[in-house]
Rosetta silent file (secondary structure, phi, psi, omega in degrees, C-alpha in Angstrom):
SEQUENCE: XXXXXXXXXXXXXXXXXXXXXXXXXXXXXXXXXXXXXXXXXXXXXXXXXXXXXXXXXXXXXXXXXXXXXXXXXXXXXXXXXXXXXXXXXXXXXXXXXXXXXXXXXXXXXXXXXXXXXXXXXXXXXXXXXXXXXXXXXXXXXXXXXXXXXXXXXXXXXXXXXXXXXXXXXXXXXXXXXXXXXXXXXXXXXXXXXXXXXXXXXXXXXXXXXXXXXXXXXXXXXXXXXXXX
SCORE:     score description
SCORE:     0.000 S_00000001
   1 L     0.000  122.711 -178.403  114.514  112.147   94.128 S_00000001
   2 L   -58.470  135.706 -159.819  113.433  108.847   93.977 S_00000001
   3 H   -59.004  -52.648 -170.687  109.408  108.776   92.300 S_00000001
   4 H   -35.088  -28.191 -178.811  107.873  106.606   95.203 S_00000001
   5 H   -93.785   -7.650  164.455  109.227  109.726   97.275 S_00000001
   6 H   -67.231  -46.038 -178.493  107.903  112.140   94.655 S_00000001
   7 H   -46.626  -49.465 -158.744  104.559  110.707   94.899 S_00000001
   8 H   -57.102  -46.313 -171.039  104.472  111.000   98.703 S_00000001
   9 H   -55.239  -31.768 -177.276  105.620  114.632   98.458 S_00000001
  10 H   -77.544  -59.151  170.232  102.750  115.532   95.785 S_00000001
  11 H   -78.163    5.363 -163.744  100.141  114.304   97.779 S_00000001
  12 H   -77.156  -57.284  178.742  101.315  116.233  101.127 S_00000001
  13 L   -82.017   24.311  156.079  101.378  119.179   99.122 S_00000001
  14 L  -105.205  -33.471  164.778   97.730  119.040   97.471 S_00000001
  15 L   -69.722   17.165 -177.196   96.614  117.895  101.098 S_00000001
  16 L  -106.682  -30.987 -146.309   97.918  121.684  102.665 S_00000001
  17 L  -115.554  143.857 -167.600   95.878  123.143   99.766 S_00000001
  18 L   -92.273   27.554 -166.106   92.242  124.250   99.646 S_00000001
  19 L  -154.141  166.860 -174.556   91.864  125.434   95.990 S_00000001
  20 L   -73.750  145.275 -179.912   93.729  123.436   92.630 S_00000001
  21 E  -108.966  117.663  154.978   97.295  123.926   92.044 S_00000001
  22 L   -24.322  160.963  177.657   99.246  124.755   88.928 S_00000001
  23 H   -96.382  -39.399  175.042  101.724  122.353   87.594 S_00000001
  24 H   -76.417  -21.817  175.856  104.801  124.907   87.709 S_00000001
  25 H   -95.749  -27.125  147.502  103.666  125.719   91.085 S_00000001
  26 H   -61.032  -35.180  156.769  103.375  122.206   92.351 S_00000001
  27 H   -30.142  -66.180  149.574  106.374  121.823   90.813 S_00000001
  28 H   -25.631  -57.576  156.874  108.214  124.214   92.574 S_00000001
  29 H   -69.307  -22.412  179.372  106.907  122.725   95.630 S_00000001
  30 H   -86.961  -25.583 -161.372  107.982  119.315   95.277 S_00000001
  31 L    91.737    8.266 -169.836  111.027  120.279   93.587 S_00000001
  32 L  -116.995  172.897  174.999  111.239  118.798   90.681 S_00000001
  33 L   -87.965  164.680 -124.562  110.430  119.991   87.033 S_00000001
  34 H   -86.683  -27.876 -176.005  107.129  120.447   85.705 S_00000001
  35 H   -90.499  -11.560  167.560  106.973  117.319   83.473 S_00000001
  36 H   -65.630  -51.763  177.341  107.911  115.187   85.822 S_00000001
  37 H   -88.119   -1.762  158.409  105.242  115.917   88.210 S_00000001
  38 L   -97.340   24.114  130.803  102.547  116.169   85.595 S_00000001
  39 L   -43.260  -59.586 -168.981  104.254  112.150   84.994 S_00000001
  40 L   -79.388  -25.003  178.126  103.808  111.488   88.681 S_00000001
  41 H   -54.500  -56.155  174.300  100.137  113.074   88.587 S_00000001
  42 H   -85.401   -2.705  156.909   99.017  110.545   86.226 S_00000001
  43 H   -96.705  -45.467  163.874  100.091  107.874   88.057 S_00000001
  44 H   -26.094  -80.330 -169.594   98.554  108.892   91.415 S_00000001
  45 H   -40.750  -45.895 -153.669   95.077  108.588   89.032 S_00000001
  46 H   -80.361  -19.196  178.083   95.787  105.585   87.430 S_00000001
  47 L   -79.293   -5.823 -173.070   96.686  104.235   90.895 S_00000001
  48 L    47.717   74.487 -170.639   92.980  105.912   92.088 S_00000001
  49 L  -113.750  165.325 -175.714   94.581  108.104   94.627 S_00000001
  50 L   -92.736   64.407 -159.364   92.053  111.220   95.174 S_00000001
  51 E  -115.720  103.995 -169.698   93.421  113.394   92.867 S_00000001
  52 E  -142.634  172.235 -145.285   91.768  115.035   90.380 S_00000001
  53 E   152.835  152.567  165.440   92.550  118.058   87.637 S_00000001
  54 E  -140.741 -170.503 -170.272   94.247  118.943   84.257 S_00000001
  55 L   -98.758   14.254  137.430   97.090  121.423   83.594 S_00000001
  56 L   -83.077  -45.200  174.857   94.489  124.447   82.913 S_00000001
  57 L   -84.516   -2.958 -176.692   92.934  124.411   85.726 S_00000001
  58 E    93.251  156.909 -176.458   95.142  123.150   88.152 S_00000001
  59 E  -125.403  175.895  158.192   94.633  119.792   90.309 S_00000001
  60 E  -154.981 -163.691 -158.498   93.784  119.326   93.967 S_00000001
  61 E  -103.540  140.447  162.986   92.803  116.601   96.060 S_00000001
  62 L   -77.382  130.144 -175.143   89.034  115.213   96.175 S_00000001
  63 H   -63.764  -33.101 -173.223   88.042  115.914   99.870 S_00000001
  64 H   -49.479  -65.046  163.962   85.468  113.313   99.935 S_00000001
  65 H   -41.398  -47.687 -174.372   87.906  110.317   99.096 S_00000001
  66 H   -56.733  -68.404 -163.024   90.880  112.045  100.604 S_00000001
  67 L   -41.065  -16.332  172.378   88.930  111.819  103.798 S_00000001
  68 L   -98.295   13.710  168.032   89.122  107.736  103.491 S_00000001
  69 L  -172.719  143.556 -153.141   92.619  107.448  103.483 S_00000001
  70 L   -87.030   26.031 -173.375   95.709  108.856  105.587 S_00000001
  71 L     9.407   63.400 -179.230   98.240  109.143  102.521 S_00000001
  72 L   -52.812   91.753  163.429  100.735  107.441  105.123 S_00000001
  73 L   -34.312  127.233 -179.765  104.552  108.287  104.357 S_00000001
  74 H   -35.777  -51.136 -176.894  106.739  104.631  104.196 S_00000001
  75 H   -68.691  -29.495 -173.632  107.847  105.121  107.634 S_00000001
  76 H   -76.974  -45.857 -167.200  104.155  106.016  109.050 S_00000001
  77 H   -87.596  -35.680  170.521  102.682  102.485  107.190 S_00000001
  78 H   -55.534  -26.605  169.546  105.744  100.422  108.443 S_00000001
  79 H  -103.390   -5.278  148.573  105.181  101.260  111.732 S_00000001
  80 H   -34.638  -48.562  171.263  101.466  100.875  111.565 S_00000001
  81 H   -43.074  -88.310 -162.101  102.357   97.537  109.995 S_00000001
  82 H   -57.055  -25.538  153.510  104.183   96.274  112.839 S_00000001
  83 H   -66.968   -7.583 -177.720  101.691   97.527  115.587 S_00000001
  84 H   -87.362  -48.071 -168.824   98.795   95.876  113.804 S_00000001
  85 H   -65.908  -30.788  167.703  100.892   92.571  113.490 S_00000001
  86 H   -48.553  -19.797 -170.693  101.714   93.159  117.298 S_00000001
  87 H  -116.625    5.890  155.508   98.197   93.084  118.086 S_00000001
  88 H   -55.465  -63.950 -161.551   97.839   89.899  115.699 S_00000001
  89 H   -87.038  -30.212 -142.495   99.914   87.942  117.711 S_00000001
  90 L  -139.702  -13.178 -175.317   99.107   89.763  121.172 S_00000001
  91 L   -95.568 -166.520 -172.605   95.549   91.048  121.425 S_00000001
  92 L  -106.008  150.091 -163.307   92.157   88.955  122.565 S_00000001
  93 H   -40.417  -72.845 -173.293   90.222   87.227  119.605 S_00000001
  94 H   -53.715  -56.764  175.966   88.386   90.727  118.775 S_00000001
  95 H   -42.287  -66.034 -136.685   91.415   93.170  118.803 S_00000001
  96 H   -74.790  -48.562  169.697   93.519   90.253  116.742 S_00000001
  97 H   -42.186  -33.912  178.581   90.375   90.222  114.630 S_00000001
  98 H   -87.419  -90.586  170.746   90.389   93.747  113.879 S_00000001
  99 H    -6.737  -76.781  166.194   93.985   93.847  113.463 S_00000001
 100 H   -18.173  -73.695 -179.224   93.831   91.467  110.507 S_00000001
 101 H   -47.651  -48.227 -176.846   91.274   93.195  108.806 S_00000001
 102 H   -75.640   -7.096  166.561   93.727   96.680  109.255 S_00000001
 103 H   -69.785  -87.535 -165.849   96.725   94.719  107.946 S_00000001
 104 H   -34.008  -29.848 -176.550   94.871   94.031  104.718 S_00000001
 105 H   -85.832  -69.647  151.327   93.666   97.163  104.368 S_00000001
 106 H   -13.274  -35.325 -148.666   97.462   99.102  105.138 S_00000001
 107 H  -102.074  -16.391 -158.416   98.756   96.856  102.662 S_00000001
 108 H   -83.836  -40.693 -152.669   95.827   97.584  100.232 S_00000001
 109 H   -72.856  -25.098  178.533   96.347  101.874  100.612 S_00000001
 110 L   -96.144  120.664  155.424  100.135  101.967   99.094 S_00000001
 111 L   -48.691  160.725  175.097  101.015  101.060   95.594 S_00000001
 112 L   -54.861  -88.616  178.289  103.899   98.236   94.961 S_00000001
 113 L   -17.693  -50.136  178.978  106.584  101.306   94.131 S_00000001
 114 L   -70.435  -14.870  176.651  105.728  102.968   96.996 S_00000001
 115 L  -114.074   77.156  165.881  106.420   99.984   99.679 S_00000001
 116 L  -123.994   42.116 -179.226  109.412   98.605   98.695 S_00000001
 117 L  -141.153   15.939  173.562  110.885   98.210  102.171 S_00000001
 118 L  -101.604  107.584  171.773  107.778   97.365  103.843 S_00000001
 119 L   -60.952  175.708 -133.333  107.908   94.431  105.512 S_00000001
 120 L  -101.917  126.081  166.712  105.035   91.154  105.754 S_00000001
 121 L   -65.648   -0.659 -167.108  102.413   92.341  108.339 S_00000001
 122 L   -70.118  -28.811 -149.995  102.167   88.283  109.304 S_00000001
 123 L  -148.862  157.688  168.380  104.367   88.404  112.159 S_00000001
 124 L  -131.048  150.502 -174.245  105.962   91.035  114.386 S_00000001
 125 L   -57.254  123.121  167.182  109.783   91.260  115.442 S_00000001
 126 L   -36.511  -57.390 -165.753  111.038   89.944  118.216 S_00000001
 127 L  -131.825  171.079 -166.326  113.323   91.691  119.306 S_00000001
 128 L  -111.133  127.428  167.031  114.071   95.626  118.232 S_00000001
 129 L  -102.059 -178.715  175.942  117.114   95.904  116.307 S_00000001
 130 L   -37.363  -49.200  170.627  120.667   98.018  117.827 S_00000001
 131 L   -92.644 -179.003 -159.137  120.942  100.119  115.372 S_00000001
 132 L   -94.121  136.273 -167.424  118.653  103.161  114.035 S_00000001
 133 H   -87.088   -8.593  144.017  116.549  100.941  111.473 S_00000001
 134 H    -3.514  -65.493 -149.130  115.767  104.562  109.329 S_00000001
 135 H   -51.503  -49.700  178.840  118.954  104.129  108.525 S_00000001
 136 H   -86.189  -45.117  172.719  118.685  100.962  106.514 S_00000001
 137 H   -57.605  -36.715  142.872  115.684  101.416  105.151 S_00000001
 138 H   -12.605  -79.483  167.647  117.522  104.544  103.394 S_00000001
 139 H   -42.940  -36.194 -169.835  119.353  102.114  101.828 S_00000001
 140 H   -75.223  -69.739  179.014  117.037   99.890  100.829 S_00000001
 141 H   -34.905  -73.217 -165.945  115.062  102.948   98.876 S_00000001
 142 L   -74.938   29.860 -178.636  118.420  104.308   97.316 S_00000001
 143 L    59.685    8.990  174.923  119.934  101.413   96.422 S_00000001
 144 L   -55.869  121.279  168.762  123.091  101.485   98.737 S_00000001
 145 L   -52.953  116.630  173.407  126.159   99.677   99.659 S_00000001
 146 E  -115.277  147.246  146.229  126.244   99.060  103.173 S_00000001
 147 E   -79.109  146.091 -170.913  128.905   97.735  105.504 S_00000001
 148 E  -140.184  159.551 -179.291  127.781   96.089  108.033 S_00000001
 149 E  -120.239  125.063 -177.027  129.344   94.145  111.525 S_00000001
 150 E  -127.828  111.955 -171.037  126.905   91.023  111.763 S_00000001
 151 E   -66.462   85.283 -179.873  126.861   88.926  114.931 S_00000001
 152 L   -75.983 -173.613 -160.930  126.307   84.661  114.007 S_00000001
 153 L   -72.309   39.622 -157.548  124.656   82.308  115.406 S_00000001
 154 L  -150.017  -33.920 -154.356  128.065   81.300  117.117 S_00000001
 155 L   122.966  -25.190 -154.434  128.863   85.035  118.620 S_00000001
 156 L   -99.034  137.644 -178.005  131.720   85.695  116.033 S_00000001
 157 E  -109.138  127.949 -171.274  131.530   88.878  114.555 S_00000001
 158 E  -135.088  172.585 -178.349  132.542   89.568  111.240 S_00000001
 159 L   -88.727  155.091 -153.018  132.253   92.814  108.634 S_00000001
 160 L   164.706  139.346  169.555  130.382   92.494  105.183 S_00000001
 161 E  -125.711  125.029 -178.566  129.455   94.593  102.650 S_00000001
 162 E  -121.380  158.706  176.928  126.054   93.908  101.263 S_00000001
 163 E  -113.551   84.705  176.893  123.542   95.157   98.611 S_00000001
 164 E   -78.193  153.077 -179.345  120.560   95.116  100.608 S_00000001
 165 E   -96.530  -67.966  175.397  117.202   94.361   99.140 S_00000001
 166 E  -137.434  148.225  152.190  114.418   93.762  100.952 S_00000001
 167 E   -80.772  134.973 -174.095  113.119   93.304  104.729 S_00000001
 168 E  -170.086  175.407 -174.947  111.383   90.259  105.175 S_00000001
 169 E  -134.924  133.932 -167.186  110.706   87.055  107.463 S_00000001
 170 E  -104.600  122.519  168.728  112.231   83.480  107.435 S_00000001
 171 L    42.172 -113.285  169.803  109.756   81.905  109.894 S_00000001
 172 L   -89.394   -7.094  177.029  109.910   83.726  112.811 S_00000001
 173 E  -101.520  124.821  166.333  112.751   85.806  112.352 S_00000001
 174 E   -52.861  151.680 -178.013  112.784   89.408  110.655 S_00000001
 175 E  -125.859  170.956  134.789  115.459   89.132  108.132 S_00000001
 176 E   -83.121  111.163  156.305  117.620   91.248  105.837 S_00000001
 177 E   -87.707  122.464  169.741  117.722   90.139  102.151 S_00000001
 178 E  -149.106  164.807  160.854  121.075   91.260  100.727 S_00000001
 179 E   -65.162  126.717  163.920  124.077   90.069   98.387 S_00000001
 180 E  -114.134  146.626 -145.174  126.724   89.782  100.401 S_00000001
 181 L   -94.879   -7.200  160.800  129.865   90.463   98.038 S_00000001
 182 L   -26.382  -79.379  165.887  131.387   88.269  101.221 S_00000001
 183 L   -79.405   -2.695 -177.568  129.833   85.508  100.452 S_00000001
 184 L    30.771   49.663  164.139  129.339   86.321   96.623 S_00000001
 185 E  -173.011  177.133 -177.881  125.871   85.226   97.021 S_00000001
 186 E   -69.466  133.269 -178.099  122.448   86.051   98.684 S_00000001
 187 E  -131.471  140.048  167.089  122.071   86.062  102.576 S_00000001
 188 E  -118.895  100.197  150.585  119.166   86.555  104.774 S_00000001
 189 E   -41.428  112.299  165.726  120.627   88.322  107.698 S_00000001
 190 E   -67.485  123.908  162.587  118.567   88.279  111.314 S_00000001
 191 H   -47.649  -55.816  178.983  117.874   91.842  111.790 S_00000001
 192 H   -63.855   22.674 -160.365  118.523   91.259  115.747 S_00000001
 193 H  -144.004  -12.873 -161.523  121.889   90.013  114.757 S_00000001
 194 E  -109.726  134.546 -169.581  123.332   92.955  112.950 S_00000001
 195 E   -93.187  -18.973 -174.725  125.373   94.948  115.320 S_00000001
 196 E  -165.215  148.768  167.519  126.363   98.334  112.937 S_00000001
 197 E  -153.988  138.951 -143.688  125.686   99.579  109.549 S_00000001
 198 E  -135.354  108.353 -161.657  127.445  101.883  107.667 S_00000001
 199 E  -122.064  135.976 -155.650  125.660  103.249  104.580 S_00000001
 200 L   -99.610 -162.050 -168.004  128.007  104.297  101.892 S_00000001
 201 L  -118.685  -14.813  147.281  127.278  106.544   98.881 S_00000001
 202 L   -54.357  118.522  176.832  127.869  103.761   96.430 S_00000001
 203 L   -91.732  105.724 -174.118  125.390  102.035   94.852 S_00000001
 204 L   -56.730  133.578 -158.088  125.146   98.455   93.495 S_00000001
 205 L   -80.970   37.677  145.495  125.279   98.384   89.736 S_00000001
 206 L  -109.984  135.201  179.050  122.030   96.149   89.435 S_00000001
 207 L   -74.235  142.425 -139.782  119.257   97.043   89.016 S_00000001
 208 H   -78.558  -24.204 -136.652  116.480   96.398   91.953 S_00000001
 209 H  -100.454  -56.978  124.798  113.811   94.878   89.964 S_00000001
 210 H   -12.998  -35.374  171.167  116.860   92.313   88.698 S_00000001
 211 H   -77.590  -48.862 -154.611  118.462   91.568   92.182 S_00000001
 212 H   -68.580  -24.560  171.640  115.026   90.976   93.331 S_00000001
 213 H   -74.065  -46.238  172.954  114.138   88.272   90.194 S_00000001
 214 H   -44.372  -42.766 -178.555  117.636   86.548   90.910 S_00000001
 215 H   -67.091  -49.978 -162.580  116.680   86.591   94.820 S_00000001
 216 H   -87.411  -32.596  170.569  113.188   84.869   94.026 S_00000001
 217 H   -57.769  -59.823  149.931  115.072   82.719   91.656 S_00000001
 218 H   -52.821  -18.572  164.424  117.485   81.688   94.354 S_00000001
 219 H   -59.636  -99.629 -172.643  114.752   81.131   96.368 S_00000001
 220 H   -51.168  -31.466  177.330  113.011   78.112   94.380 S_00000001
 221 H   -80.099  -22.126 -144.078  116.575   76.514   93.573 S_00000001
 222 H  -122.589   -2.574 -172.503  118.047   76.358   96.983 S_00000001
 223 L    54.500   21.347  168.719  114.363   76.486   99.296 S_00000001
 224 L   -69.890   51.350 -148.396  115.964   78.923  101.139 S_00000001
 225 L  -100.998  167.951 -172.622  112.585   81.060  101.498 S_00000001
 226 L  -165.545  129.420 -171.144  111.804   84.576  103.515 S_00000001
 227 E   -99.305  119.321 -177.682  108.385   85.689  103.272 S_00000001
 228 L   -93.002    0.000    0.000  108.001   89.829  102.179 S_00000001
């Protein structure tokens, strides 16, 4: 289990409970072993999530603090995301006003590790894409090869297997950032373009924190930019 998904899982289960929890018994619940989640514990603090505790006594959540923020699951803040930027683009000067202010603040309540498939609250997608986008965002979190059948700007449809990276937006268009071993170089794929994706249990043997410095690298030589 990936941490960002440890984290989420840690605070769900100190938000069921109304008294402090053991470390072998939060353990137990998240699933993982005990030093690992008193690892993930101290990053929740250092991140000033409302968590507080040692391993005599047990930790829980502070209610006061907890009560300011929805500990939102990756899927829950993305699509918050994209209804706030929907109402950016789409509401009357006060909604779009308001809206703003709740993108910054969405963007503010998740650590980096924890979004790193959430796309730029700036703009919202055009069009919905064909496929289930869960699916890909899977991917993106685990590192995954996908195949994919991708429609161009022509009609012609061709197959690729990519190492996707990130979601993000080239102007006006949601994108994909991936390698494509196709093209044996970085592509930003229109989401609204990709007709199937196929996500395989093979993983590309870079690491993400490395594709993503090559990708921002490629970026500044070739001005080829997409906004995260």
């Amino acid at each position: 289990m990936m941490q960002k998904d440890r984290l989420v899982r840690t605070m769900k289960v100190l938000q069921a409970q109304s008294h402090p929890v053991g470390i072998e018994a939060l353990a137990e619940a998240v699933g993982v072993p005990a030093n690992i989640v008193s690892e993930d514990l101290r990053v929740l603090m250092r991140r000033n999530f409302p968590v507080e505790g040692d391993a005599e006594h047990g930790f829980q959540l502070v209610r006061e603090r907890a009560a300011h923020g929805l500990h939102l699951t990756e899927d829950e803040l993305e699509a918050a995301l994209m209804g706030a930027a929907w109402a950016v683009d789409n509401g009357d000067a006060s909604v779009a006003a308001a809206a703003r202010s709740l993108l910054v603040k969405l963007s503010q309540q998740m650590p980096a590790e924890l979004r790193p498939v959430i796309m730029d609250g700036g703009k919202a997608p055009a069009k919905l894409p064909v496929f289930d986008s869960a699916v890909l965002r899977q991917a993106l979190r685990g590192r995954n090869i996908v195949r994919m059948k991708y429609r161009d700007n022509k009609g012609k449809v061709t197959s690729r297997m990519i190492w996707p990276l990130v979601m993000a937006h080239a102007e006006e268009v949601r994108v994909l950032v991936a390698w494509c071993e196709l093209r044996d170089g970085f592509r930003h794929f229109a989401i609204s373009q990709i007709e199937a994706i196929d996500v395989l249990d093979a993983r590309y043997p870079i690491r993400r924190e490395k594709l993503m410095a090559d990708w921002r690298a490629y970026q500044e030589k070739t001005g080829n930019k997409a906004n995260i």
